[in-house]
C-alpha positions in Angstrom: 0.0 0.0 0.0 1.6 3.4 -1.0 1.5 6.4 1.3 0.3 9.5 0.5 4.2 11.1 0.5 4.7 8.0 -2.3 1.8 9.2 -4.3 3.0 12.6 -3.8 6.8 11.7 -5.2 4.9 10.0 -8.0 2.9 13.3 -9.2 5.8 15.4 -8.6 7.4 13.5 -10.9 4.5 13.0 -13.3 4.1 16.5 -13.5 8.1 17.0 -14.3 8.2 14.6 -17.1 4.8 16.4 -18.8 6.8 19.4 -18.3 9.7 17.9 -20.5 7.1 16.8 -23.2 5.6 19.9 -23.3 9.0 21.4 -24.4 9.6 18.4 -26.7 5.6 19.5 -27.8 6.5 22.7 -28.5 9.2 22.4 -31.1 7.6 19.3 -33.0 5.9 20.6 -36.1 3.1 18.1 -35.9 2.1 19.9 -32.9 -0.7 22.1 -33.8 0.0 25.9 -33.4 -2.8 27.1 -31.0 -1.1 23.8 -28.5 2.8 24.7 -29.7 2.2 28.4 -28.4 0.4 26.8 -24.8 3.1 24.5 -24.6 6.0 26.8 -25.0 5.0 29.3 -22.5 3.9 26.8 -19.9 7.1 24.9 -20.3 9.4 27.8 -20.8 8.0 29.1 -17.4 8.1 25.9 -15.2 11.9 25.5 -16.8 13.0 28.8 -15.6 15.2 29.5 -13.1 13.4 32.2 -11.6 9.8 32.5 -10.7 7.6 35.3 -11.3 6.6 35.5 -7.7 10.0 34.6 -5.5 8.9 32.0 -3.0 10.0 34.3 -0.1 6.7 35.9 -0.9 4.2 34.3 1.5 1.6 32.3 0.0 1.6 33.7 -3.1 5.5 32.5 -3.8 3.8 29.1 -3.6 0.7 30.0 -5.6 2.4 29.6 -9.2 3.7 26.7 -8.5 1.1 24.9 -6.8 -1.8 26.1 -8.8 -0.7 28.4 -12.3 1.4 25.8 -13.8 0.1 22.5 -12.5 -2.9 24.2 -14.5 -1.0 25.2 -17.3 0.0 21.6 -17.8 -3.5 20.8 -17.9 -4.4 23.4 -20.4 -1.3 22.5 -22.6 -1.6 18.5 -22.6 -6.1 18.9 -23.2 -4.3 20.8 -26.8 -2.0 18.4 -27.5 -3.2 15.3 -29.7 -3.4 12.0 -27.3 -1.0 10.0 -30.0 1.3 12.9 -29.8 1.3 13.7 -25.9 2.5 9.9 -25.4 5.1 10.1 -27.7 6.4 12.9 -26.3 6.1 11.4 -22.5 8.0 8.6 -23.4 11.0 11.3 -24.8 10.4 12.9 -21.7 11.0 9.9 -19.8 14.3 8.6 -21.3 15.3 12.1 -21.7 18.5 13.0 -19.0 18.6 15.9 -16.8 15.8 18.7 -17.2 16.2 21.7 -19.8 16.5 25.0 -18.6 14.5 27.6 -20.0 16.6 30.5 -20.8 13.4 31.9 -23.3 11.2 31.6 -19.8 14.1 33.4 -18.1 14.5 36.3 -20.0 10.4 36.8 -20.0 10.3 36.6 -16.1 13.5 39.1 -16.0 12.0 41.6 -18.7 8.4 41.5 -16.4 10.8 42.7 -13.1 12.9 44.8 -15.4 9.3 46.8 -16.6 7.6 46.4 -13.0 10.4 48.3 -11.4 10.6 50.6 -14.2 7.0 51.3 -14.2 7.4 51.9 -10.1 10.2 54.1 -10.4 8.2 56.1 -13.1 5.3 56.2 -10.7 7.5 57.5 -7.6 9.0 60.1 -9.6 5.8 61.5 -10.8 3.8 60.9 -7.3 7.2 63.0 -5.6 6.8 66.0 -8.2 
């Protein structure tokens, strides 16, 4: 009988290997477009290094990862064909080590890049 911390291990890594065949998803041509552009930005922002909320942020540091992209993946493998999305799992499986995003980096640095752009243009204009 498994325990719940085994069942736990097993959707953690579930959910890592969907990731991995979303980005193998999004760069096969027989992937259709509407699913290629869900499955690039849902895997290029579970394989970045950096989050969009920092985890030091209570609660919501957890939120994206326990709720936006465990949805994401959802969204993204409904779009992919069935025949396909297995395919791809079994890449994902036998694939070593996990990608890294540097696509998904750059978006989450350019959001903090604008965000404290944006707040420095609001200070200097609320200080005036």
């Amino acid at each position: 009988m498994s325990t719940w911390i085994d069942r736990a291990k097993n959707w953690a890594r579930n959910i890592m290997r969907d990731v991995v065949a979303l980005w193998i998803a999004a760069r096969d041509p027989r992937t259709p477009m509407a699913a290629r552009l869900v499955a690039a930005a849902v895997a290029a922002y579970a394989l970045s290094p950096v989050d969009l909320i920092p985890d030091f942020v209570p609660v919501l540091g957890y939120l994206d990862d326990l709720l936006i992209v465990p949805l994401g993946i959802i969204w993204a493998v409904r779009l992919v064909p069935p025949v396909l999305m297995a395919e791809f799992r079994a890449k994902a499986s036998i694939r070593e080590g996990r990608p890294i995003s540097r696509a998904g980096l750059a978006v989450i640095v350019s959001l903090w890049v604008a965000a404290a752009a944006l707040a420095i243009w609001w200070l200097a204009k609320a200080i005036r």
